[in-house]
C-alpha positions as CSV (number, residue, x, y, z in Angstrom):
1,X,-16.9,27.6,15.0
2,X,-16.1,24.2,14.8
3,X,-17.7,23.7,11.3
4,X,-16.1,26.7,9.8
5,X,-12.6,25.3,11.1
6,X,-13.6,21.9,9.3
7,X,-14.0,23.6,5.6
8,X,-10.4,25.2,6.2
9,X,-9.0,21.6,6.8
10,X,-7.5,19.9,4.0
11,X,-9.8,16.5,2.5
12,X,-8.3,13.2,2.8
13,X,-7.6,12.2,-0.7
14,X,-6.3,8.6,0.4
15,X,-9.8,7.7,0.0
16,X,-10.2,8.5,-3.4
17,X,-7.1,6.7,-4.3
18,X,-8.2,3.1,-2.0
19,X,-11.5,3.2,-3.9
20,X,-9.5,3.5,-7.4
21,X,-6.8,0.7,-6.2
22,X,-10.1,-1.1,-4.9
23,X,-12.1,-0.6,-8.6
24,X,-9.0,-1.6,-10.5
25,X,-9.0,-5.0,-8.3
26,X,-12.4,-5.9,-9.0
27,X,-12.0,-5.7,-12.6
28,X,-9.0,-7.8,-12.6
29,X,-10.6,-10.0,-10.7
30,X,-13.9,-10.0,-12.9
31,X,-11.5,-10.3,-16.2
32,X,-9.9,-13.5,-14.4
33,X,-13.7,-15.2,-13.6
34,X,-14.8,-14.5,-17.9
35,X,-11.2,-16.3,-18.3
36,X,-12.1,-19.2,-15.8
37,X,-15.9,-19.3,-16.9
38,X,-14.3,-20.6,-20.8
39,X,-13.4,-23.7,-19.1
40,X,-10.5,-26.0,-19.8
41,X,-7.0,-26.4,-18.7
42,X,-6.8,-22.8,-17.4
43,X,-9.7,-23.1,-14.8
44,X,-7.3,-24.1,-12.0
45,X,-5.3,-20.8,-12.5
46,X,-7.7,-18.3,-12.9
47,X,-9.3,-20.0,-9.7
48,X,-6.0,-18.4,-7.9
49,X,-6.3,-15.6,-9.4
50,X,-9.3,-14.5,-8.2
51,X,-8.8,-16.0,-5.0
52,X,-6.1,-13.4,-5.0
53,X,-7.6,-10.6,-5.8
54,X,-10.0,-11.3,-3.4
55,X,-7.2,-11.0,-0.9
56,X,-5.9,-8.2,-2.1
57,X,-9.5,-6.3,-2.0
58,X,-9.7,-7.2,1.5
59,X,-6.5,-5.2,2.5
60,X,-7.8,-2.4,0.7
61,X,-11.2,-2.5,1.8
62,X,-9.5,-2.9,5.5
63,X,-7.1,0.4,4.5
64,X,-10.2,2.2,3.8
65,X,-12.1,1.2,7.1
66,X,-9.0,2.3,9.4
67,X,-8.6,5.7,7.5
68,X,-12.3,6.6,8.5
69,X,-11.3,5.8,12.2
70,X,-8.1,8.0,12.2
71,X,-9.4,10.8,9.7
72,X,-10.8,14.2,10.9
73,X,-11.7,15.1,8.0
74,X,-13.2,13.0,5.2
75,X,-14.7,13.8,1.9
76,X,-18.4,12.0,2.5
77,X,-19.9,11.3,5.6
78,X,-18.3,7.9,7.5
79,X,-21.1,5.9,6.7
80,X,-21.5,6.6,3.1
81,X,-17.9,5.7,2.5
82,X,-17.8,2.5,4.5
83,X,-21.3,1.7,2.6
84,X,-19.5,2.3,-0.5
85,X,-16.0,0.4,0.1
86,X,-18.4,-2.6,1.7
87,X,-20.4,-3.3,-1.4
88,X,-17.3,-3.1,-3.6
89,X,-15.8,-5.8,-1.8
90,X,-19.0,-7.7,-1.6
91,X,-18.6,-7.9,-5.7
92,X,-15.4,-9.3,-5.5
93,X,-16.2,-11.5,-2.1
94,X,-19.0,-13.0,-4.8
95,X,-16.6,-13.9,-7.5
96,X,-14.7,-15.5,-4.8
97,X,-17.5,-17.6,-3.8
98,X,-18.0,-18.1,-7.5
99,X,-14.5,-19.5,-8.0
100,X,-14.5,-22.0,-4.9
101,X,-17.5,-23.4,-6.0
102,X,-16.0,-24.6,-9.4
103,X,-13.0,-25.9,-7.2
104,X,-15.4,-27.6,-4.8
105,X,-17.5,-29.5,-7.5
106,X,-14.9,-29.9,-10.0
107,X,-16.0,-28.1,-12.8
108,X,-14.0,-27.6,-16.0
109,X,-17.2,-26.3,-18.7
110,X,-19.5,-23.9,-18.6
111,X,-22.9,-23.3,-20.4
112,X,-22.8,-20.5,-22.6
113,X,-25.2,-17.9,-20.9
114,X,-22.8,-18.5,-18.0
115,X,-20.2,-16.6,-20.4
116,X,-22.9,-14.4,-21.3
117,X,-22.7,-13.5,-18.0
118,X,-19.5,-13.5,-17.0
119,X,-18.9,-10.8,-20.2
120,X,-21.9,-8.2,-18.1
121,X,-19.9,-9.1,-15.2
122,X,-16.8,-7.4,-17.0
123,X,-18.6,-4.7,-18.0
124,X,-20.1,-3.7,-14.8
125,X,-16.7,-3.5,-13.1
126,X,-15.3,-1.0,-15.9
127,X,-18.1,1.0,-15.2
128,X,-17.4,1.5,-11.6
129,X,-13.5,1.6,-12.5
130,X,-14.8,4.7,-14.6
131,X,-18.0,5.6,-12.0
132,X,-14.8,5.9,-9.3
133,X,-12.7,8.5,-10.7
134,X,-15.2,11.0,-10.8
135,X,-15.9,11.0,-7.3
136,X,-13.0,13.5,-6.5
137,X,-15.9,16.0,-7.7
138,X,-18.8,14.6,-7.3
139,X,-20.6,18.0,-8.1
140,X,-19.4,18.5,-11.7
141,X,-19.3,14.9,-12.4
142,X,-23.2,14.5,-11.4
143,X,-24.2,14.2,-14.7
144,X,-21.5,11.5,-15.7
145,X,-21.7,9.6,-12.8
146,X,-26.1,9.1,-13.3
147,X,-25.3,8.1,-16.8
148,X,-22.7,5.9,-15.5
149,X,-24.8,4.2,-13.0
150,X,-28.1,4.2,-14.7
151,X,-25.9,1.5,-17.4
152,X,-25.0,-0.4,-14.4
153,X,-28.9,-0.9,-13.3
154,X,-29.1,-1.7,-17.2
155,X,-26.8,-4.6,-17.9
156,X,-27.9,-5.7,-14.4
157,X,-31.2,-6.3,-16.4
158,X,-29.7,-7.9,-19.3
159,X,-28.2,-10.7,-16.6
160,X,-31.2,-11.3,-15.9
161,X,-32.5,-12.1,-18.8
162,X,-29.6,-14.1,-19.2
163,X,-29.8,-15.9,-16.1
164,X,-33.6,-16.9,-17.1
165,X,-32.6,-18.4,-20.4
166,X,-29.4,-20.6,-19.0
167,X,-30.9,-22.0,-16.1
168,X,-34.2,-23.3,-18.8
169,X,-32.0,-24.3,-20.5
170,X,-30.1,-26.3,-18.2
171,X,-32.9,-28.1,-17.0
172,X,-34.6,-28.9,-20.5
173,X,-31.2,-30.4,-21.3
174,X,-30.4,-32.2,-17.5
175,X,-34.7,-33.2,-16.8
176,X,-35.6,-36.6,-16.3
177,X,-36.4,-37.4,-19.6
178,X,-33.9,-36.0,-21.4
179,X,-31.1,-38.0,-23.2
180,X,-28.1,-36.7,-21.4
181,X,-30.4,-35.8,-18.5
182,X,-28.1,-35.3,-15.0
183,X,-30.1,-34.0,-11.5
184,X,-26.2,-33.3,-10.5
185,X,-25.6,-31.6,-13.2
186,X,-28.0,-29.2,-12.7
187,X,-28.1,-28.9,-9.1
188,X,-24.4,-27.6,-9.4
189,X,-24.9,-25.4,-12.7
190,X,-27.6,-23.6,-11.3
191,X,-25.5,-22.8,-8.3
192,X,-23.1,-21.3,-10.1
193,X,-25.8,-19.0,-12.5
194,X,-27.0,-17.9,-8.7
195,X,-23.6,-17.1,-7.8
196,X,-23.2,-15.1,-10.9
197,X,-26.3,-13.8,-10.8
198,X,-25.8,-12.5,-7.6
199,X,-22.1,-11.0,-8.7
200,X,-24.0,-8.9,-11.2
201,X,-26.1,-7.8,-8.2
202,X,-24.0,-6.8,-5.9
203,X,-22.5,-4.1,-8.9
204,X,-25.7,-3.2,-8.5
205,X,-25.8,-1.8,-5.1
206,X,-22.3,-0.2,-5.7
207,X,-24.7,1.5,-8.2
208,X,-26.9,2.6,-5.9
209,X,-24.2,3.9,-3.4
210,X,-22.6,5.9,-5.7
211,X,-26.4,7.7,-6.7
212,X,-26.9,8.0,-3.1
213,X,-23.4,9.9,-2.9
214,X,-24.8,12.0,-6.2
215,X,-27.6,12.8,-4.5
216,X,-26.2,13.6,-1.0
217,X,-23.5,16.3,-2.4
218,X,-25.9,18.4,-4.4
């Protein structure tokens, strides 16, 4: 009785909209890190930004944990939306990170598979900006949505092939006997490809929570 009650009730759409508003954040925010990631004068300022976007991810993220509380009805099951929301933030939590570590060690260049990276990064979050959407029906959108996140897993790939060849390189250029050789140098740039690294990741598991949503509605 009570089940066939429940499929008369209207779906929450608020949570549709939060993950958009949320998806739209993160690629803001991943558009402000390929800025910062060119180096220069501007590294200060896309710093904040990202640092602000962060802050504004959280509020969503937050919106999206109450409405699960206080809905009745909601369009996945609790956990898989709070699974979801979770590891979009923890995309956008790890640009964060990124951008505080450049603030704490003063960095104002940047090796050019970190750009490399910071370019996947970008892509990643306009696939989930597109992967998001389609979730209002999930069903017809199956198809789509695989495609969508099987390109994800891809570029995920591609960083780390990426990753590989910047952080050899680093150290060829920053080893002992090297001419410009600096231990620092590369203790700090190969926290940052880790950071990014782990960016690209993360977009990963939003990845796999979405296929997990795919594979739950059909």
């Amino acid at each position: 009785m009570l089940d066939w009650f429940q499929a008369l009730m209207p779906r929450e759409e608020r949570f549709f909209d939060l993950f958009e508003k949320h998806a739209a954040i993160i690629l803001a925010g991943a558009e402000a890190l390929r800025g910062l990631l060119r180096g220069g004068d501007t590294v200060e300022a896309y710093c904040k930004q990202i640092f602000q976007r962060e802050a504004e991810a959280d509020e969503v993220t937050r919106d999206v944990l109450v409405a699960v509380r206080r809905t009745f009805i909601t369009p996945f099951d609790r956990t898989d939306i709070q699974d979801l929301i979770t590891s979009m933030d923890d995309a956008i939590d790890q640009m964060n990170k990124t951008a505080k570590t450049i603030v704490l060690f003063e960095v104002k260049s940047f090796e050019p598979q970190m750009q490399q990276m910071s370019e996947i990064i970008v892509q990643s979050a306009k696939l989930v900006l597109e992967a998001v959407p389609l979730l209002r029906s999930v069903g017809s959108n199956a198809a789509r949505l695989n495609n969508i996140t099987a390109s994800i897993i891809a570029v995920e790939e591609e960083a780390d092939d990426v990753y590989n060849r910047g952080l050899k390189s680093l150290f060829l250029v920053n080893r002992p006997q090297a001419a410009q050789g600096n231990a620092m140098n590369f203790i700090v740039g190969s926290e940052l490809y880790d950071h990014l690294e782990k960016v690209v990741d993360r977009f990963e598991d939003v990845a796999k929570e979405i296929s997990s949503l795919v594979v739950d509605q059909l």
